[in-house]
DRENKE-437061 format. One line per field, with one value per residue (C-alpha): residue in one letter; z, y negated, x. Coordinates in steps of 0.5 Angstrom, whole numbers. Layout:
% DRENKE-437061
ropa: (a	...)
z: (Z	...)
y: (Y	...)
x: (X	...)
//
This chain:
% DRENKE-437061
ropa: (x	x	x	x	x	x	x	x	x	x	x	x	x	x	x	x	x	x	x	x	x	x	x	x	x	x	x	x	x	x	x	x	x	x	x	x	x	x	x	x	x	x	x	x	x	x	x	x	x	x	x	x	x	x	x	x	x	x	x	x	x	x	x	x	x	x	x	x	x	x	x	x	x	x	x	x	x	x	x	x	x	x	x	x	x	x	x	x	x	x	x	x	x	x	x	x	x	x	x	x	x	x	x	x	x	x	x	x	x	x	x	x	x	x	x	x	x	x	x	x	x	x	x	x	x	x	x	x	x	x	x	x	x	x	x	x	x	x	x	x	x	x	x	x	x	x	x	x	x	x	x	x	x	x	x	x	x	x	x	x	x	x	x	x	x	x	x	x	x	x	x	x	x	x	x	x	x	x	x	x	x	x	x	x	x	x	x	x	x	x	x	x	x	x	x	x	x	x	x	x	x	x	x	x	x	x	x	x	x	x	x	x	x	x	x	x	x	x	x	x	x	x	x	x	x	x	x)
z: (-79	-72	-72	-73	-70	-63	-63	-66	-63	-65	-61	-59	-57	-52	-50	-48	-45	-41	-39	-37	-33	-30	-28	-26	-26	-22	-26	-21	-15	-19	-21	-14	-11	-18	-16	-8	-10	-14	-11	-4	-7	-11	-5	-1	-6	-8	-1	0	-7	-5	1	-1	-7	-3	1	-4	-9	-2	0	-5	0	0	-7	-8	-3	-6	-13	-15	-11	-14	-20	-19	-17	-23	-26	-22	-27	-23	-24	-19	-14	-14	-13	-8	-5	-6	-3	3	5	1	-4	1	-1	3	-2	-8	-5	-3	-9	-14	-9	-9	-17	-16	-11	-15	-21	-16	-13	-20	-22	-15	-15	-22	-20	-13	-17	-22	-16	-16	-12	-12	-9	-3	-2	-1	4	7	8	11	15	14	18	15	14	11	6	4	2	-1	-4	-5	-6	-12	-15	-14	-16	-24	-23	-17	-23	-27	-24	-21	-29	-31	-25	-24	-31	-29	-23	-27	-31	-26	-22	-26	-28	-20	-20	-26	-22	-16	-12	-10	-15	-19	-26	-28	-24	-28	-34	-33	-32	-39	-41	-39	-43	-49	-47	-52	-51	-44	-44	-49	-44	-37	-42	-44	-36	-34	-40	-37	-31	-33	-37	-32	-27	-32	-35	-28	-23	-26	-30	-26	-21	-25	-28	-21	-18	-24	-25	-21	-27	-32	-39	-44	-49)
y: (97	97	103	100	93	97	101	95	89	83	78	73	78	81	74	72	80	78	71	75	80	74	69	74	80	85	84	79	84	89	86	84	91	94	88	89	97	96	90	95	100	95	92	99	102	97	96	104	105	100	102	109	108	104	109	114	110	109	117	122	127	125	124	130	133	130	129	135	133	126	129	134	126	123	129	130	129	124	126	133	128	124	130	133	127	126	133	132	125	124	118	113	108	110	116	112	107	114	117	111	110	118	117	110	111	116	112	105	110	111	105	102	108	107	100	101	106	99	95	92	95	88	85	90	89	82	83	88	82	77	82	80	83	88	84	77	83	86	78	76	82	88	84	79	85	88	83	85	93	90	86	92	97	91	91	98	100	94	97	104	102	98	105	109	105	105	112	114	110	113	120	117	111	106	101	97	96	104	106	102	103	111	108	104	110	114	110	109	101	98	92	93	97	91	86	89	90	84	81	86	84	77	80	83	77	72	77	77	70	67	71	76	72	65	70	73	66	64	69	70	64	64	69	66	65	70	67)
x: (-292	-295	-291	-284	-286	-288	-280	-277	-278	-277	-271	-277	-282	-276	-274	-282	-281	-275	-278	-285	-281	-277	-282	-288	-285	-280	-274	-271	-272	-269	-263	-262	-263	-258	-252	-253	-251	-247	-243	-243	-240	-235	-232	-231	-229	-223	-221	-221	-217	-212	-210	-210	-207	-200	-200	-199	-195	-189	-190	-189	-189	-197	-197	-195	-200	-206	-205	-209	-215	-214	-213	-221	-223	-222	-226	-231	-238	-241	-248	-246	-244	-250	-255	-251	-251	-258	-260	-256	-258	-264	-266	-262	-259	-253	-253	-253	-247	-243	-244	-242	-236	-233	-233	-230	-224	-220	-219	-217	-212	-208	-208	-206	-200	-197	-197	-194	-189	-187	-184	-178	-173	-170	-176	-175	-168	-169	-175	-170	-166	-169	-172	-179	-185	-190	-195	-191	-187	-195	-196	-191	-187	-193	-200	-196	-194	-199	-205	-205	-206	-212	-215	-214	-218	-223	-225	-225	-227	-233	-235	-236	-239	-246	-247	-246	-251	-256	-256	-256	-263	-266	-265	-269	-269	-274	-273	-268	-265	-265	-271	-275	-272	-274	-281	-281	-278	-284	-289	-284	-284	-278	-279	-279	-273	-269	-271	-268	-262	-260	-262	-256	-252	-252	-250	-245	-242	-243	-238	-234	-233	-235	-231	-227	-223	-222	-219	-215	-212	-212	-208	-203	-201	-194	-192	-188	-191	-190	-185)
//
């Protein structure tokens, strides 16, 4: 019996662990240090996806040119770039964040390409007719077109960002979500395992619902109601 309860705990007995770790433990810090890389590596990679992925979708040359290292980044196994990294930076942060955002930005750089590919040709006409500047034609005719491929590869792409994190911090670095759970792991400590789980669940659903989705209510709503 002693067996069973030790590698099924009950939910009580996760939730006083979770409550334990949170109020004397390092479960905050560690979430705090797993959100700051992760939250780095979203930023940079979404700005770098965007821009990259506009370019491509309105130069077929360049499309055409980079398609098949585009195509070698959306396959590349993210744990061989991680430890290449890891090798030639050290356990650094920089590592972490570099690797986790070399995985992230080729799938931003689709997803922002089919949308640019999508556009209205109307819409540029009439830029092209009221003869609007590139920065007033990029807010008004390209981003509002863009905004639900954006939002898009910001969900897929967040969603990728918390595994591949994670996983990265099991392989090395001085803390964090992942890094303790390798540890928990160690001593086959499950309740400890569920405990750091069900905090970075809340996590998760707290940028979902308290971020993601407000936003995209919010920037969408200039879109007619399906009928």
């Amino acid at each position: 019996m002693a067996f069973a309860h030790r590698l099924f705990p009950t939910p009580i007995a996760v939730a006083a662990e979770l409550w334990t770790l949170a109020v004397s433990g390092p479960l905050l810090t560690d979430l705090g240090k797993t959100l700051l890389r992760a939250t780095s590596a979203f930023a940079i990679a979404m700005l770098l996806g965007t821009v990259l992925g506009i370019v491509l979708g309105r130069r077929r040359w360049l499309d055409r040119l980079f398609s098949g290292w585009l195509l070698v980044g959306l396959n590349l196994p993210a744990i061989v770039v991680a430890i290449v990294l890891y090798i030639w930076l050290g356990l650094t942060q920089l590592a972490l964040v570099t690797a986790v955002v070399i995985n992230k930005v080729p799938l931003v750089i689709t997803t922002v390409r089919e949308g640019v590919r999508s556009f209205s040709v109307d819409y540029d006409e009439l830029a092209a007719a009221l003869r609007l500047s590139p920065l007033r034609r990029l807010r008004l005719i390209t981003l509002p077109q863009l905004m639900p491929f954006i939002l898009a590869a910001a969900r897929t792409g967040l969603s990728l960002i918390w595994k591949i994190v994670l996983v990265f911090e099991v392989l090395g670095s001085d803390g964090g979500v992942g890094y303790r759970v390798s540890i928990q792991f160690q001593f086959f400590d499950i309740t400890g395992i569920l405990a750091y789980t069900t905090a970075f669940i809340l996590v998760v659903l707290a940028f979902e619902y308290g971020l993601l989705r407000p936003l995209e209510r919010k920037v969408l709503q200039w879109r007619p109601a399906p009928a």
